[in-house]
C-alpha positions in Angstrom: 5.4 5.6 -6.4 7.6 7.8 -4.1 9.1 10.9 -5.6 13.0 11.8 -4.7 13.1 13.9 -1.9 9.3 13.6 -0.2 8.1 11.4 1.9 5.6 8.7 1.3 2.7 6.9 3.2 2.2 3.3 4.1 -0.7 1.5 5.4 -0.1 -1.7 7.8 -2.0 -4.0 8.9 -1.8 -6.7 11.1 -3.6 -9.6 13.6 -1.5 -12.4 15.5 -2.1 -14.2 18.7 -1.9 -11.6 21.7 1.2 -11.6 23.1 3.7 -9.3 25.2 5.6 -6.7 22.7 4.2 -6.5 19.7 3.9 -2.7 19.7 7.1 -2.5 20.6 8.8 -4.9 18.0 6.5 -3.1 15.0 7.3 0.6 16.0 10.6 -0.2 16.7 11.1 -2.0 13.0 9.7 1.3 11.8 11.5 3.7 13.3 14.8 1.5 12.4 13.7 2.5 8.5 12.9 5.6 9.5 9.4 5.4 9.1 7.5 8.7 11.3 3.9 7.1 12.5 1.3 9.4 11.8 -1.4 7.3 13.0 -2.1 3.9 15.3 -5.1 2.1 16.4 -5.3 -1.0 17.9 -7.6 -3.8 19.1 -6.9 -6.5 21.5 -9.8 -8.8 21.5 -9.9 -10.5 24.8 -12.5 -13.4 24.3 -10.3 -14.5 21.1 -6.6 -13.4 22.5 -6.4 -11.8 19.2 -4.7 -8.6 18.7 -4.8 -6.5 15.3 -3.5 -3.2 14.9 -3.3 -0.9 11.8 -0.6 2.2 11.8 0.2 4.9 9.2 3.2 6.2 8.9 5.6 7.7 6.4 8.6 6.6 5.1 11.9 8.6 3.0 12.3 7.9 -0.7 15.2 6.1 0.0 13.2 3.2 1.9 10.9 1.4 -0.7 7.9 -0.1 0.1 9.2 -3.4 -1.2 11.8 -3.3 0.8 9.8 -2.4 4.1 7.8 -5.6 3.2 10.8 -7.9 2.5 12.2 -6.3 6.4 8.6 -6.9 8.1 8.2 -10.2 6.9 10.4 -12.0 9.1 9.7 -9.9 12.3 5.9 -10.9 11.3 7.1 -14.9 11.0 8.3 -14.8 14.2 5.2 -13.4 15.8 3.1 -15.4 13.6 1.2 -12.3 12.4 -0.9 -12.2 8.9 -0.1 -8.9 7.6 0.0 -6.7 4.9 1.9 -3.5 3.8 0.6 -0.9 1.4 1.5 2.1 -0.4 -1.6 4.6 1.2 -1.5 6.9 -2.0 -2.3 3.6 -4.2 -6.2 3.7 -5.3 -7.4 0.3 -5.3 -8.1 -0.7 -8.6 -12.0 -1.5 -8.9 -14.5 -3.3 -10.8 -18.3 -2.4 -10.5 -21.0 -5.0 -10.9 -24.5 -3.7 -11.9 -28.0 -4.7 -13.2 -30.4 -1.8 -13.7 -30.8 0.3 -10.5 -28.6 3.4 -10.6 -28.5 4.5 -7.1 -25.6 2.7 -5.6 -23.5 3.2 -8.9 -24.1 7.0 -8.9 -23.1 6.9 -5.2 -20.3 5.5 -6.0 -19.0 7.5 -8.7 -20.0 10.7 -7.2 -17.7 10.1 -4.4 -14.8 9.0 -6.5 -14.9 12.1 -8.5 -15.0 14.0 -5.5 -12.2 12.7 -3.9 -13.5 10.4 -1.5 -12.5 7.5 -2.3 -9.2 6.0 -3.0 -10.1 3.9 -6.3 -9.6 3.0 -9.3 -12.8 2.8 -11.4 -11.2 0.3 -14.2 -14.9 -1.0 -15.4 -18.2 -1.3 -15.2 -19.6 -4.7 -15.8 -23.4 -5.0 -15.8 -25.8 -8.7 -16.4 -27.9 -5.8 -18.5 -27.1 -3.2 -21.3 -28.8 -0.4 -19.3 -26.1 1.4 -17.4 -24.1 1.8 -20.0 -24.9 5.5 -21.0 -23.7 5.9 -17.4 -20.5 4.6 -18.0 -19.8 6.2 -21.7 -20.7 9.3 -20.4 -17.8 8.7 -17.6 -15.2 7.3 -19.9 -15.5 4.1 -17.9 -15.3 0.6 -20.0 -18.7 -1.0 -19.8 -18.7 -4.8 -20.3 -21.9 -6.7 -20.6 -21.4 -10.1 -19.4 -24.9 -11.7 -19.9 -26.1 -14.6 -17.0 -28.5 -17.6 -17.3 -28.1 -21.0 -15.3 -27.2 -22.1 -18.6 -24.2 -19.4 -19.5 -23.3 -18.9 -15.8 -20.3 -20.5 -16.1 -19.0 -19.0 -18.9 -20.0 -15.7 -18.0 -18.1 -16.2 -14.4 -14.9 -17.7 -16.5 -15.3 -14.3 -18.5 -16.1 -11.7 -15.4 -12.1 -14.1 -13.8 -10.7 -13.1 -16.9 -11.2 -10.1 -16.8 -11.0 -9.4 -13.3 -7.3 -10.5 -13.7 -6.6 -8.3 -17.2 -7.5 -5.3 -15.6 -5.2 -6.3 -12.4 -8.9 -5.2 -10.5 -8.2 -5.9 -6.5 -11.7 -5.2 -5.4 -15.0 -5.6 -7.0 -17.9 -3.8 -5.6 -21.7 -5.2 -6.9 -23.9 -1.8 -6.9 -26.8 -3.8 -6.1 -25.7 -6.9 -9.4 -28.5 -9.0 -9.0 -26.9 -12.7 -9.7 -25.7 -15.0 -7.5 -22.0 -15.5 -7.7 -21.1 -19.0 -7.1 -19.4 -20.7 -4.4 -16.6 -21.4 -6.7 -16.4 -17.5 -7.4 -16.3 -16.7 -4.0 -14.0 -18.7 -2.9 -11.3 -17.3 -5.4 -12.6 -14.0 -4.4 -12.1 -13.9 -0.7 -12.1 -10.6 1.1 -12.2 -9.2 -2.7 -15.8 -8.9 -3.5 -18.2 -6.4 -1.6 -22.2 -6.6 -2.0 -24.6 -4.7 -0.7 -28.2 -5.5 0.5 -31.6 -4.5 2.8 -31.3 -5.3 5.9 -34.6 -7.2 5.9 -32.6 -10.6 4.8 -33.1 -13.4 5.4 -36.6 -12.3 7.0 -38.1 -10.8 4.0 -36.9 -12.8 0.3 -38.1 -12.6 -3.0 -39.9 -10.2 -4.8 -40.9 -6.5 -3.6 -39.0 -7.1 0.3 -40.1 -3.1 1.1 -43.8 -4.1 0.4 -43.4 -7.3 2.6 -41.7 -5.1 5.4 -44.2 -2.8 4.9 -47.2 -5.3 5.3 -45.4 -5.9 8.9 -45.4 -2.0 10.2 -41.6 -2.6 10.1 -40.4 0.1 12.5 -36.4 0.3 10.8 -35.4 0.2 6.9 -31.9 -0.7 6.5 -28.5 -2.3 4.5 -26.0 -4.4 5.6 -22.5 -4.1 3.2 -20.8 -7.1 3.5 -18.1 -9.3 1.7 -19.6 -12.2 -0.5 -18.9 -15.4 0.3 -20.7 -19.0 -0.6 -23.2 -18.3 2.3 -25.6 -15.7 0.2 -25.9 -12.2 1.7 -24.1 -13.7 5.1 -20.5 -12.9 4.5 -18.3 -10.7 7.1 -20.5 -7.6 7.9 -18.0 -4.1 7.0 -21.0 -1.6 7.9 -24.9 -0.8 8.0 -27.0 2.1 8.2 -30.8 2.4 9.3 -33.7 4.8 9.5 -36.2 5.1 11.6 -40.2 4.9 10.1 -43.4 4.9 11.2 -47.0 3.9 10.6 -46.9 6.8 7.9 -44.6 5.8 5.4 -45.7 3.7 2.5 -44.0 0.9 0.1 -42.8 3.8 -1.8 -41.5 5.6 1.4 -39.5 2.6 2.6 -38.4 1.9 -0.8 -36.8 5.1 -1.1 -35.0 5.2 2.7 -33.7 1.6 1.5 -32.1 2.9 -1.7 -30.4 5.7 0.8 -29.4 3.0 3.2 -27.8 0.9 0.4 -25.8 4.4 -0.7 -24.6 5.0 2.2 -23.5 1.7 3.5 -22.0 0.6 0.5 -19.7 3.5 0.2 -18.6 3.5 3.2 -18.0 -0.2 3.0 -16.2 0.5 -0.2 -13.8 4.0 1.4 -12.6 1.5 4.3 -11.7 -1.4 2.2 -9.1 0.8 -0.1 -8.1 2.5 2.8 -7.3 -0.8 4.5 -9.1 -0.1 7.6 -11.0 -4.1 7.9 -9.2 -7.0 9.0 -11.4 -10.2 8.8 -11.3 -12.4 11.6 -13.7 -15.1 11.0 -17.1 -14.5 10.7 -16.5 -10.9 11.6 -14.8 -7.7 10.6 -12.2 -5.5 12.8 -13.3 -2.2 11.0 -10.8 0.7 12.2 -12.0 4.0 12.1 
């Protein structure tokens, strides 16, 4: 909310068709409501003849970020842009799935209470009761929401509901291990964020790091990604690897994996709230 007096920040975001003067026409609305751009990246994507592009900029407390939407939206209809417009000081109100592994949630809320990342911890919801201490000792609401193929749908229709009391934008599974379905995911889109090993699809099931490892895998790995109906092959936000050798054993690579995971994730997670992905497809325009 902008204070009287001081200026505010706004994120935009954009992709349309490529076409002549689009920087043009989007500075040129900004300067008209006196918006001051701080910062601007853009992307033309040649093979597609797509072209995104995602400015900051601030804007005086007498222009409101409604009102800069209800302006852009008709220079954005005639360029056939899909858009959005955000207040940049706005933490993204956040939901975090779990089971019983700790690493990617302690990650997580390490970097929120330093700072790092613009959220909104509103829950956490866990398939389990383990986490919880976790959460009580953070002040965070813990929900269990318990899943077998029998209660699946039920416990989907309760993690909706509560999705929308809380008003939670994103929700980020700290290695949750359930499915979601395809009917989740579908009225989820670009709103859920997962995490897994890299070694998918090549090494499923039970113990993947002792599988890799039977195979003198060379690289351990995670791929943070957005869920969609296609398991673990949704839009790709960021990845991280290490290097191993014939030395390291199950434990070794199970260990680099849970670092790979931490590090993705989070990174995955700071990008999306500061709205630096646009999905295009199959893929992801991640600005840095």
């Amino acid at each position: 909310m902008a204070v009287e007096g001081v200026e505010s920040r706004i994120v935009l975001t954009l992709e349309c068709a490529d076409q002549l003067g689009i920087v043009h026409a989007v500075t040129g609305f900004l300067a008209e409501h006196g918006c001051n751009i701080t910062d601007s990246q853009q992307f033309n994507d040649a093979r597609a003849e797509r072209f995104y592009l995602r400015i900051e900029a601030t804007h005086p407390a007498t222009v409101t970020v409604d009102q800069l939407r209800t302006g852009f939206d008709s220079l954005a209809g005639q360029l056939g842009m899909t858009w959005r417009l955000d207040d940049a000081a706005e933490p993204t109100r956040t939901i975090v799935m779990v089971s019983k592994t700790t690493h990617c949630l302690n990650e997580l809320l390490e970097q929120w209470h330093d700072g790092q990342l613009n959220i909104d911890i509103v829950a956490i919801v866990g398939n389990h009761d383990d986490l919880r201490p976790i959460a009580e000792q953070q002040g965070i609401p813990f929900h269990l929401i318990p899943v077998t193929p029998e209660t699946k749908p039920a416990a989907e229709a309760t993690l909706l509901g509560l999705i929308d009391e809380l008003d939670a934008e994103l929700i980020v599974m700290a290695r949750y291990m359930q499915i979601l379905s395809d009917d989740l995911c579908a009225r989820l889109p670009q709103r859920v964020i997962n995490i897994h090993h890299s070694f998918l699809p090549g090494f499923k099931g039970a113990r993947p790091y002792h599988q890799a490892w039977d195979r003198g895998v060379k690289f351990v790995g995670a791929s943070a990604h957005y869920a969609t109906a296609d398991l673990d092959e949704g839009p790709i936000i960021e990845q991280e690897v290490f290097r191993v050798d014939h030395r390291a054993t199950p434990e070794d690579l199970v260990v680099a994996g849970r670092q790979a995971e931490r590090a993705a994730l989070a990174r995955a997670v700071a990008w999306h709230a500061e709205r630096r992905i646009i999905v295009t497809g199959r893929r992801t325009v991640v600005f840095s």
